[in-house]
KOLNUKE-375066 format. One line per field, with one value per residue (C-alpha): residue number from 1; residue in three letters; x, y, z. Coordinates in steps of 0.05 Angstrom, whole numbers, plus 5000, padded with zeros to 4 digits. Example, Ala and Ser with C-alpha at 12.3 -4.5 7.8 and 13.67 -1.06 7.14 Angstrom:
! KOLNUKE-375066
num	[1/2]
residu	[ala/ser]
u	[5246/5273]
v	[4910/4979]
w	[5156/5143]
This chain:
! KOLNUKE-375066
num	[1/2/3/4/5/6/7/8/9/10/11/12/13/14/15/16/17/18/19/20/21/22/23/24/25/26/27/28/29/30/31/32/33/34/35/36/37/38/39/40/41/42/43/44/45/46/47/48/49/50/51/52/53/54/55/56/57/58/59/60/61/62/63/64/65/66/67/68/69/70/71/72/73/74/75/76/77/78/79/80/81/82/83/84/85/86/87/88/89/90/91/92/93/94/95/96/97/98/99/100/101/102/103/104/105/106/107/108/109/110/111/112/113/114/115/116/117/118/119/120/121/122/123/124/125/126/127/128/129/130/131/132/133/134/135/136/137/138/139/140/141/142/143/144/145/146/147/148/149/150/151/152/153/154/155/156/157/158/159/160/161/162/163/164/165/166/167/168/169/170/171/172/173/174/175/176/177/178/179/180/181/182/183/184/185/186/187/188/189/190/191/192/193/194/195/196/197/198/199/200/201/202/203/204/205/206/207/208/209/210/211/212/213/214/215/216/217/218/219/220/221/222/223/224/225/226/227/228/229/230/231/232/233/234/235/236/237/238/239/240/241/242/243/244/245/246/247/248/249/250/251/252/253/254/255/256/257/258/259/260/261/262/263/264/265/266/267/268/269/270/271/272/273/274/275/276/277/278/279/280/281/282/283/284/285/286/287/288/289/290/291/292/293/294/295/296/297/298/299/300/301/302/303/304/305/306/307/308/309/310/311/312/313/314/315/316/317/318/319/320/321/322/323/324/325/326/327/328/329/330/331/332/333/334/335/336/337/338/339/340/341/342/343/344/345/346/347/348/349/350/351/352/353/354/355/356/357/358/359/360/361/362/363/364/365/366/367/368/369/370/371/372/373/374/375/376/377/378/379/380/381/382/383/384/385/386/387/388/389/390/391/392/393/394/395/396/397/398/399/400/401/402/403/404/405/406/407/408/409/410/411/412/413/414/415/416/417/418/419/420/421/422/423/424/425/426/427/428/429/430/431/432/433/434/435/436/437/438/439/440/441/442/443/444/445/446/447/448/449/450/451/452/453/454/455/456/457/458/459/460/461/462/463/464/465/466/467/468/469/470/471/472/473/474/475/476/477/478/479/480/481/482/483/484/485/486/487/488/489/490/491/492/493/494/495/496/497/498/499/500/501/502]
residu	[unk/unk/unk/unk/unk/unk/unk/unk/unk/unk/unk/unk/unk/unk/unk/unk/unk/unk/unk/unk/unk/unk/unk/unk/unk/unk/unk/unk/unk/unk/unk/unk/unk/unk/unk/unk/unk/unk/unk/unk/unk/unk/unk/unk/unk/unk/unk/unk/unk/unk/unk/unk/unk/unk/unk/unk/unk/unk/unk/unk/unk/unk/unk/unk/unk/unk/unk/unk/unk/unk/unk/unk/unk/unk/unk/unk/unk/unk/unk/unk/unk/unk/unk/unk/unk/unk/unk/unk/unk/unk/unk/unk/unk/unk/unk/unk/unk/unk/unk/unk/unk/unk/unk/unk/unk/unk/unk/unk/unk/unk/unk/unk/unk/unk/unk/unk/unk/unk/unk/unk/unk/unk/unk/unk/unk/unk/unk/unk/unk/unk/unk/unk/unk/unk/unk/unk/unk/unk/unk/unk/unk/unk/unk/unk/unk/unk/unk/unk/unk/unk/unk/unk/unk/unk/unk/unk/unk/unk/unk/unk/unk/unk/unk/unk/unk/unk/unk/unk/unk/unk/unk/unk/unk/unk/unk/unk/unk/unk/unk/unk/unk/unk/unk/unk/unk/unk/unk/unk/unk/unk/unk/unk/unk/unk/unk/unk/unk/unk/unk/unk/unk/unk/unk/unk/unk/unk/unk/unk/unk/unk/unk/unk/unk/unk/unk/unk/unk/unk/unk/unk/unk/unk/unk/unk/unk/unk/unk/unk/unk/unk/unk/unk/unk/unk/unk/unk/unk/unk/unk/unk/unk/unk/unk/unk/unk/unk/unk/unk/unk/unk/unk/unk/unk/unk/unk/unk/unk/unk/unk/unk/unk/unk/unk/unk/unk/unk/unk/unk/unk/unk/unk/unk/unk/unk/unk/unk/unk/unk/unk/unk/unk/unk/unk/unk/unk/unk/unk/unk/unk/unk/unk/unk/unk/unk/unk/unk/unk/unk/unk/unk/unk/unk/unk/unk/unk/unk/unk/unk/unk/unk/unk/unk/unk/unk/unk/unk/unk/unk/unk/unk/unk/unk/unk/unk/unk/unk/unk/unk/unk/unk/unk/unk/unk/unk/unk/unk/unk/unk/unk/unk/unk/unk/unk/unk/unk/unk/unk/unk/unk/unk/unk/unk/unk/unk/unk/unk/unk/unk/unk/unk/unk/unk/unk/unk/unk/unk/unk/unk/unk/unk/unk/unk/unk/unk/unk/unk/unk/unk/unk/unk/unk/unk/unk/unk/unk/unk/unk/unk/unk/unk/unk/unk/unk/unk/unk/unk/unk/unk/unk/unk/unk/unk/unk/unk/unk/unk/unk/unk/unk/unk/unk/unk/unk/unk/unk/unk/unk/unk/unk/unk/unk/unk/unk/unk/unk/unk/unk/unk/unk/unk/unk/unk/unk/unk/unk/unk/unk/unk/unk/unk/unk/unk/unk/unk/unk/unk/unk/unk/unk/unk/unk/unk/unk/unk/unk/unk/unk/unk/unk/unk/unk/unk/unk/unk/unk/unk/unk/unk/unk/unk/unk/unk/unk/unk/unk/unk/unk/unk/unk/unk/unk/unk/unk/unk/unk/unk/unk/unk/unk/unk/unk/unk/unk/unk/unk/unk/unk/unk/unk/unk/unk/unk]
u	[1755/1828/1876/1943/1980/2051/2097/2167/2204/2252/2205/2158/2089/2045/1977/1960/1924/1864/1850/1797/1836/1896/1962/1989/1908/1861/1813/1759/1698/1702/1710/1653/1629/1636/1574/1621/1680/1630/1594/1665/1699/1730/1728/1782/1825/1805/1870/1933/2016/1985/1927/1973/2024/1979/1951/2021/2030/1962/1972/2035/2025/1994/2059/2094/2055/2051/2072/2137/2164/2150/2212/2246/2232/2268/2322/2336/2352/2413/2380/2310/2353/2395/2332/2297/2346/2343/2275/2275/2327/2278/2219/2259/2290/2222/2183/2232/2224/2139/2147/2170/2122/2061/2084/2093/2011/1986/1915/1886/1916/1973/2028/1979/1979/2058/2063/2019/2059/2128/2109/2053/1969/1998/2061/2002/1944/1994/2019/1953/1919/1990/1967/1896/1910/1955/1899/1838/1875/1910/1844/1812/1875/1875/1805/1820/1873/1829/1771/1829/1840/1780/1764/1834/1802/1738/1704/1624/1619/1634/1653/1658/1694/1659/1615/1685/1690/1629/1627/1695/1677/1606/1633/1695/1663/1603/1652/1684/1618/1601/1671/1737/1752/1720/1754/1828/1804/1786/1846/1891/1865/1872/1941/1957/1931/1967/2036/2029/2023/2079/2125/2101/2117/2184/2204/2171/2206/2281/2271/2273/2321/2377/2430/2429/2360/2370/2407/2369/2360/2392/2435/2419/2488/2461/2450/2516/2550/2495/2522/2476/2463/2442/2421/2395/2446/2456/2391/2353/2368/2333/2276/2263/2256/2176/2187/2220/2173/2118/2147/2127/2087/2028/2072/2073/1994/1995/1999/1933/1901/1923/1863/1832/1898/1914/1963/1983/2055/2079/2046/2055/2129/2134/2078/2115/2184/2159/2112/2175/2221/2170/2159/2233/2236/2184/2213/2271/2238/2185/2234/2292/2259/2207/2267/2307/2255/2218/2276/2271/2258/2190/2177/2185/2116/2078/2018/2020/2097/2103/2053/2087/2152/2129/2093/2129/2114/2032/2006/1969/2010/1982/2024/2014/1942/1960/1992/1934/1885/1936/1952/1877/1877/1941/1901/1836/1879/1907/1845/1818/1870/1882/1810/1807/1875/1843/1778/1819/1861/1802/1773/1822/1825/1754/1751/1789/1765/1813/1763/1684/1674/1609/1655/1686/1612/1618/1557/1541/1594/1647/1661/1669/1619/1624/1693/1688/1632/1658/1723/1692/1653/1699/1745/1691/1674/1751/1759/1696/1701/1776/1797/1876/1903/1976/1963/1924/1983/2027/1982/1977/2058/2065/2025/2062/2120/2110/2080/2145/2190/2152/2141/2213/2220/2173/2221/2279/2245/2216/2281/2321/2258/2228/2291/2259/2189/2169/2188/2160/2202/2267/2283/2358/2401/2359/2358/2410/2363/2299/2357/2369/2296/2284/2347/2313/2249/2260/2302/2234/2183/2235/2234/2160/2170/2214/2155/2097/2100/2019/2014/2054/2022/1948/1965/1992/1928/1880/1933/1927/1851/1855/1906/1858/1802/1842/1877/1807/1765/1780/1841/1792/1744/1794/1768/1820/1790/1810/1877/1925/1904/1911/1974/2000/1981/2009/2072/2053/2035/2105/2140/2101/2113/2187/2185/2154/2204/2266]
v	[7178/7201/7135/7152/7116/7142/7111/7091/7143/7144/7086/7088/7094/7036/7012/6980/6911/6899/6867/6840/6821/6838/6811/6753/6742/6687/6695/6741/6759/6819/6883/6941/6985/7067/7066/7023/7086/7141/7111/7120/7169/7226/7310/7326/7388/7400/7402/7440/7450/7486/7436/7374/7404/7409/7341/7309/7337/7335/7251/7254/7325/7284/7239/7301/7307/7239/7175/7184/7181/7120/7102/7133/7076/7029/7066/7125/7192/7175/7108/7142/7193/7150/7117/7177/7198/7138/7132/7205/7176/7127/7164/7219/7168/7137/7200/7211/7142/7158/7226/7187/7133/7187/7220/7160/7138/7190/7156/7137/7069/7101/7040/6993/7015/7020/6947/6927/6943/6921/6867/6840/6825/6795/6848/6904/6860/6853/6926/6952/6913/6940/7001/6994/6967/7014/7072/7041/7026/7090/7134/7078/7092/7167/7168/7138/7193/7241/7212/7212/7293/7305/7281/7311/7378/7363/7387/7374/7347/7275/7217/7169/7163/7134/7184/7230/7162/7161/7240/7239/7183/7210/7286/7279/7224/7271/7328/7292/7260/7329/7343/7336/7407/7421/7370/7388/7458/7446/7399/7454/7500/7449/7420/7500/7509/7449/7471/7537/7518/7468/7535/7565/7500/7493/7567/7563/7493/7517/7573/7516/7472/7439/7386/7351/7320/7285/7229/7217/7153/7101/7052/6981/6949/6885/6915/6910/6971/7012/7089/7142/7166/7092/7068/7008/6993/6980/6948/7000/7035/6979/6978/7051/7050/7041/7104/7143/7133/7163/7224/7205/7164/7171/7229/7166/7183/7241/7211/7182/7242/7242/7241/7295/7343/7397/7373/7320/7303/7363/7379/7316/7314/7378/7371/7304/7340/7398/7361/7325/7377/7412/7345/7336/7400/7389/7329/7358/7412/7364/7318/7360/7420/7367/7326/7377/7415/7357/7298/7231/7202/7237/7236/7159/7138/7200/7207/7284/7290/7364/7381/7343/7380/7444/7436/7382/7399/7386/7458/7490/7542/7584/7550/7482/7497/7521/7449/7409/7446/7444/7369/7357/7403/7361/7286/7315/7336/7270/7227/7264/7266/7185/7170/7206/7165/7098/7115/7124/7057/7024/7061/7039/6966/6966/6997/6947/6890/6868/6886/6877/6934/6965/6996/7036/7067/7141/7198/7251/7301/7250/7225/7148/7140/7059/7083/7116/7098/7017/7045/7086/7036/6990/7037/7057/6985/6975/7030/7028/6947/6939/7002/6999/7056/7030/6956/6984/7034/6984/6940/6999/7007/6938/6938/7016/6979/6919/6974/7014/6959/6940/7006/7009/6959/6972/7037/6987/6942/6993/7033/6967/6934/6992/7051/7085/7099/7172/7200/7270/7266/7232/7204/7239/7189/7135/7070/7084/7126/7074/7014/7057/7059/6985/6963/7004/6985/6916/6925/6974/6909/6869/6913/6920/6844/6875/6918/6878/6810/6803/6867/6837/6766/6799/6836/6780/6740/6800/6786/6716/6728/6780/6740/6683/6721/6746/6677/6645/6694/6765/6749/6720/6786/6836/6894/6908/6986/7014/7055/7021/6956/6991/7012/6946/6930/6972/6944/6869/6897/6926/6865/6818/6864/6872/6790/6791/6843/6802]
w	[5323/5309/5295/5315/5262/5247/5189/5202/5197/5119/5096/5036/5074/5054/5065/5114/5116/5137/5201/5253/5304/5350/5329/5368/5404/5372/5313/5338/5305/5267/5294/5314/5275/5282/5339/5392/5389/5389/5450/5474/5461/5511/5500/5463/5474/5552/5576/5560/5586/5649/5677/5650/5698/5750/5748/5749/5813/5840/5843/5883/5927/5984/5993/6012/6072/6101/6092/6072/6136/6164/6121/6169/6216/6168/6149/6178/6157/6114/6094/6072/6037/5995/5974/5957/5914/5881/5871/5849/5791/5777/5772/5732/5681/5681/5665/5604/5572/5582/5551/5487/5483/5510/5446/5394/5426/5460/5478/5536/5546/5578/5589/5579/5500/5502/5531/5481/5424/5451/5496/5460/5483/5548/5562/5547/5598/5649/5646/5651/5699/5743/5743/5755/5817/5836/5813/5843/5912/5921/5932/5975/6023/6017/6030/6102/6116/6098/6148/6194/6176/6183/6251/6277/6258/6292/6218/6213/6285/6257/6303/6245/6193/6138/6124/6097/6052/6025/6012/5976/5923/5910/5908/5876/5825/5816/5789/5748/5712/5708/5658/5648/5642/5701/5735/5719/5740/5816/5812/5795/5848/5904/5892/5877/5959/5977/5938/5969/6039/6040/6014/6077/6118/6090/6113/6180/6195/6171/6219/6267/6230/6278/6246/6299/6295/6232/6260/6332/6314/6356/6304/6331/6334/6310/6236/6186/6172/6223/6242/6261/6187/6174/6246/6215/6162/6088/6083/6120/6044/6010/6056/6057/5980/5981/6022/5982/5923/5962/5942/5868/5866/5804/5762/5719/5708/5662/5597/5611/5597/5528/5494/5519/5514/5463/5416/5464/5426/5444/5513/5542/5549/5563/5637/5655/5659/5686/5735/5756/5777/5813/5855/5861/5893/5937/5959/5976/6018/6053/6074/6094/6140/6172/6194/6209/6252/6285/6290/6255/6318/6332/6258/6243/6267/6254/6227/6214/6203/6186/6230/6285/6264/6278/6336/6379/6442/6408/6431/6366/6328/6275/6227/6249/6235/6165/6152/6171/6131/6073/6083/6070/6010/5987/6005/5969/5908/5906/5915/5857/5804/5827/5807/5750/5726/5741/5707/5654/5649/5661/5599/5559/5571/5561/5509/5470/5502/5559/5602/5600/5540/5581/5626/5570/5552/5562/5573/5543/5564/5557/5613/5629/5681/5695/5692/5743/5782/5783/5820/5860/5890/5908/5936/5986/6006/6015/6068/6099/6106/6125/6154/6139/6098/6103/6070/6014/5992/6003/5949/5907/5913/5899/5823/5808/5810/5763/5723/5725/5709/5643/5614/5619/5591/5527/5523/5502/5463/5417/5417/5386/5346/5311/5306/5252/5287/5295/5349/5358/5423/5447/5513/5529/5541/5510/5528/5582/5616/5615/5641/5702/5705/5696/5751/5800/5797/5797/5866/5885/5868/5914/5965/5976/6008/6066/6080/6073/6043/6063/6012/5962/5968/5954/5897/5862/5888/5847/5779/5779/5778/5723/5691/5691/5657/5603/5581/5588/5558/5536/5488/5443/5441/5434/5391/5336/5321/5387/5377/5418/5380/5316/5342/5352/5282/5250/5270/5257/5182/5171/5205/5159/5090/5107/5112/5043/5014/5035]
């Protein structure tokens, strides 16, 4: 298994001590042997620029059809705007600072193995288990809306829902067991349907466009500094911001894929930026002719919003019917990109010992099958047993953005602690450009209280849990070998020979 390793950059390379355990972690016993990585390890070279593309926007394509605009409802349209803009700034900044770090360690530790290097074994724990909640509760909840889709449509004669939930995890999982390449494939064609359609939307729902309907929204005199671009005032901005992320929401997934991606150094930064100004566009489009076409009033409560805004009056138009087939194409290319990111984290942890190492085993063709069968599970108990779509995104939303904030983070430290590392890629702007992304996340973690506080209170509930098992028991049985751990070392090693040098 490849160690990605890179010397500071205008230093004398030297060896590198040897280790058994994970700086800053307890003594552990010594590490595997060469049998624990090859019982995991991923297909290398599956993906390139084009299917890396397509799986950055295959995790957010389903935001542009729904969900976004209940933000409407706390914000308005000029409150839901301002805070997708800002979110869009985050996400863009953030997607930068990744496309660095993707290319100092591009494995499949994602921010987890970032963390771990600038933040330490806790920084990298805490980081990771962020966005595992955020991956293994986002498909639970998609996998409701697309029950709900499905029984709009009056597909398969179904009058119950859980049967959609139970075919999407053993379907989507059993394509994905079958291969990665496979699986970026029929994720590329799907979010390609999905893209497509909302092209068509967006013309058919500008033909309708009307000012006017942007700002139907009664301001409630009550709220400070309320008008009828912000009916519900300053704080309706603030509010909306969980909103406005749905528009976004998983881009920051693509650098999970790294070890199974062509020269991933290279094609890593170059999917995340143009992943994100394809979603930025969309974004722009979704929210601006469905508004414009359907009001904000009608919109705010939706549960279809762009079909709603092109059929108002609820008879069926041809293109209305266009939408909701595409908005299930767009939820089923979103469920299955977000469970392939999660198998993924979960991978990775496991791998080096964070998490119980058998769920890091992987089968024959490659793929992590506890990984992803472990997820999948408990995704399906989640929607079949509690039934609410909205709490578990807002969960999900919750863990992105603790996730957010400390990658960010790990940007600056690693910018001032280790200047000379190899970067095969530079953020622009720098550290500048990951502080914008830090500031607004932080204000995005707050905000998720305004929205749902009982969210917010049961994620933290699920990382004090995870937080206990790692103080009390995995720091101790970390395995040193896997790369983000070696990663890590590497910098203890030069830390500790620079001491010896002065």
């Amino acid at each position: 298994m490849a160690h990605y390793l890179y010397p500071a950059r205008g230093r004398q390379e030297r060896p590198m001590p040897e280790r058994t355990q994970s700086p800053g972690a307890p003594p552990a016993p010594a590490g595997p042997d060469d049998s624990y990585l090859e019982k995991r390890s991923l297909r290398r070279g599956s993906a390139g620029p084009l299917l890396l593309t397509g799986l950055g926007v295959a995790y957010v394509v389903s935001g542009d059809y729904s969900g976004w605009n209940f933000g409407l409802a706390e914000g308005g349209f000029g409150g839901l705007a301002a805070a997708a803009v800002l979110m869009g700034l985050m996400y863009t900044c953030m997607v930068f600072s990744l496309a660095e770090l993707a290319a100092v360690l591009p494995t499949a530790g994602g921010g987890y193995g970032f963390a771990r290097r600038a933040l330490g074994p806790w920084g990298g724990f805490l980081t990771g288990t962020a966005i595992l909640i955020e991956y293994v509760l986002a498909p639970a909840a998609i996998s409701l809306f697309i029950g709900d889709y499905v029984a709009s449509l009056h597909l398969f004669g179904l009058t119950s829902s859980w049967p959609v939930y139970l075919a999407c995890f053993v379907v989507f999982i059993g394509i994905h067991l079958w291969g990665v390449g496979e699986a970026l494939r029929f994720s590329f064609v799907v979010t390609g349907v999905a893209v497509a359609a909302l092209l068509v939307f967006a013309v058919g729902a500008f033909a309708r466009f009307d000012a006017g309907r942007l700002n139907d929204i009664p301001a409630d005199p009550h709220a400070f500094a309320s008008s009828s671009w912000l009916p519900f005032g300053l704080l309706g901005i603030w509010a909306a911001f969980p909103f406005g992320m749905w528009f976004f929401l998983g881009v920051e997934g693509v650098p999970l894929a790294a070890e199974e991606t062509r020269d991933p150094a290279r094609t890593l930064p170059r999917a995340m930026a143009t992943s994100m100004g394809i979603l930025l566009l969309l974004a722009l489009l979704a929210f601006l002719a469905a508004t414009g076409a359907g009001g904000a009033d009608a919109l705010k409560d939706a549960g279809n919003p762009l079909v709603t805004a092109v059929q108002p009056d609820r008879h069926a138009t041809v293109l209305g019917r266009i939408v909701n087939y595409a908005g299930l194409a767009g939820l089923v290319a979103s469920f299955f990109s977000l469970i392939y990111a999660g198998s993924r984290q979960l991978f990775a942890l496991s791998r080096a010992g964070y998490l119980p190492r058998f769920l890091s085993l992987t089968s024959r063709r490659k793929a992590p099958w506890l990984g992803l069968l472990v997820p999948g599970a408990i995704g399906f108990t989640l929607a079949a047993v509690t039934g609410d779509g909205a709490r578990m995104l807002n969960v999900a939303v919750f863990g992105a953005t603790i996730s957010y904030a400390l990658m960010s983070l790990s940007h600056i430290v690693l910018r001032r602690r280790e200047p000379g590392l190899a970067r095969p890629y530079r953020t622009p702007g720098g550290t500048l450009t990951s502080s914008v992304a830090l500031v607004l996340a932080c204000a995005a973690l707050v905000a998720t209280f305004l929205v749902d506080v009982t969210a917010a209170l049961i994620a933290l509930a699920v990382y004090a849990v995870a937080a206990a098992y790692f103080g009390l028991y995995s720091r101790h049985h970390l395995v040193a070998s896997a790369p983000e751990e070696e990663f890590a070392a590497l910098a203890a090693a030069e830390a500790e020979l620079e001491r010896k040098d002065d």
